[in-house]
N, C-alpha and C positions, 0 to 999 in steps of 0.2 A: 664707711660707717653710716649708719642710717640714725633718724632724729633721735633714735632712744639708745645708742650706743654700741645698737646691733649691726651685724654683718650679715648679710646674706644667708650666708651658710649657717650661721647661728640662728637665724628663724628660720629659715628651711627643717632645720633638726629639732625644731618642737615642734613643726605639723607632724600630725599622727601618717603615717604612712610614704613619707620622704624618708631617703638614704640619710645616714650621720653624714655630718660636714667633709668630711675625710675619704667617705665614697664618693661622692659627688665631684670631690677635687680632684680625684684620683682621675677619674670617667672623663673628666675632662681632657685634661692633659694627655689622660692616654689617647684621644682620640687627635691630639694634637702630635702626637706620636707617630702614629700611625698616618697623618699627610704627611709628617716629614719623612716619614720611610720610605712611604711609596714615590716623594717626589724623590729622593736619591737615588732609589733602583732605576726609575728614569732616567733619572739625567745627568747620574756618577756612580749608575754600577758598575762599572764597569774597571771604575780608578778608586773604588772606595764598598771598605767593608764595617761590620759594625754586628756589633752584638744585639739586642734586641733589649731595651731597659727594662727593667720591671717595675720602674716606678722612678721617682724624682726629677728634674727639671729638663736633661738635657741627654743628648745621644755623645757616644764618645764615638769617634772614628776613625779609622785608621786609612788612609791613602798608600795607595803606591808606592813604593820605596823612592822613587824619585822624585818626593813631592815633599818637598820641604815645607810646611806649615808656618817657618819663620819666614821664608823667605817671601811667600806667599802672599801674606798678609797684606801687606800696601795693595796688590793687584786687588785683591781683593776688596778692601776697603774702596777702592777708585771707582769699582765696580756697585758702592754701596751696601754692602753685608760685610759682617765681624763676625767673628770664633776669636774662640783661647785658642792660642796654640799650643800643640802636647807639651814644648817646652817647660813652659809655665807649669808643669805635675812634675817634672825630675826634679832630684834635689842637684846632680850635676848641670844642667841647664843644656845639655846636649839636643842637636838638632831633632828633632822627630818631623816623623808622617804622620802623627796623631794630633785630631782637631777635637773640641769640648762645643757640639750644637746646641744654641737653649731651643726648645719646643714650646716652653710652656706658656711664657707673656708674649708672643706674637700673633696674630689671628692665622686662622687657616690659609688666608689670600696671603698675607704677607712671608710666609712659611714659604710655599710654593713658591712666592718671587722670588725669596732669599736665594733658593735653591739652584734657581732658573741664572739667580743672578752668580752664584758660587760656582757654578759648574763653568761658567764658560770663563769667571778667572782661572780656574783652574785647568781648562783646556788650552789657552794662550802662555801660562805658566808653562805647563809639559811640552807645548810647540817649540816655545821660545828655548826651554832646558835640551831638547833635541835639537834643536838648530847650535846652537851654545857648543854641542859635541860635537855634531857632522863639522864646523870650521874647524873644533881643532883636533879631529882625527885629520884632516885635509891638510892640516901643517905638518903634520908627521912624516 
């Protein structure tokens, strides 16, 4: 809030010639979209897919089928980045591979680190979950 109770975006949208409040937010975000997009296809296309949002806060995404989202998470968190895990949207509470990214309150640098930082819990997750099966196919 500014001295006279305004916001930003609310004196942005009485200069003659600026976007209403609600393009501008939009513009943004979306542009904050699109570095978290492009840092995924990087550096978890490969284990990770996702519809493209057309608006609101955050990307939904779906992993690998061996990528447990709950399980996930501490590595993650170790690694200093957080997601919802898909769990959190069933009303069953069953495991998923669906994660909830926010885009919108993080800078663009911190986005790219998240990502940088997400991906390689998640590469240590699927190593560790393949190792976890080669021992016990080897017991068999």
């Amino acid at each position: 809030m500014g001295a006279l109770g305004l916001r930003v975006p609310d004196l942005i949208s009485f200069a003659p010639g600026f976007p209403a409040p609600d393009i501008f937010a939009w513009t943004y975000d979306q542009a904050k979209r699109c570095v978290m997009e492009r840092a995924l296809g990087r550096e978890l296309g490969d284990l990770m897919s996702w519809p493209q949002p057309e608006g609101g806060f955050f990307l939904w995404a779906s992993f690998a089928s061996e990528v447990d989202t709950d399980a996930l998470l501490d590595r993650a968190v170790a690694h200093g980045v957080v997601y919802v895990a898909g769990s959190a949207f069933f009303v069953d509470g069953r495991r998923s591979s669906f994660a909830r990214l926010a885009f919108s309150a993080p800078s663009h640098e911190r986005i790219e680190e998240g990502i940088r930082r997400l991906a390689k819990a998640v590469r240590e997750h699927v190593d560790r979950s393949a190792k976890a099966l080669t021992d016990v196919a080897r017991r068999l």
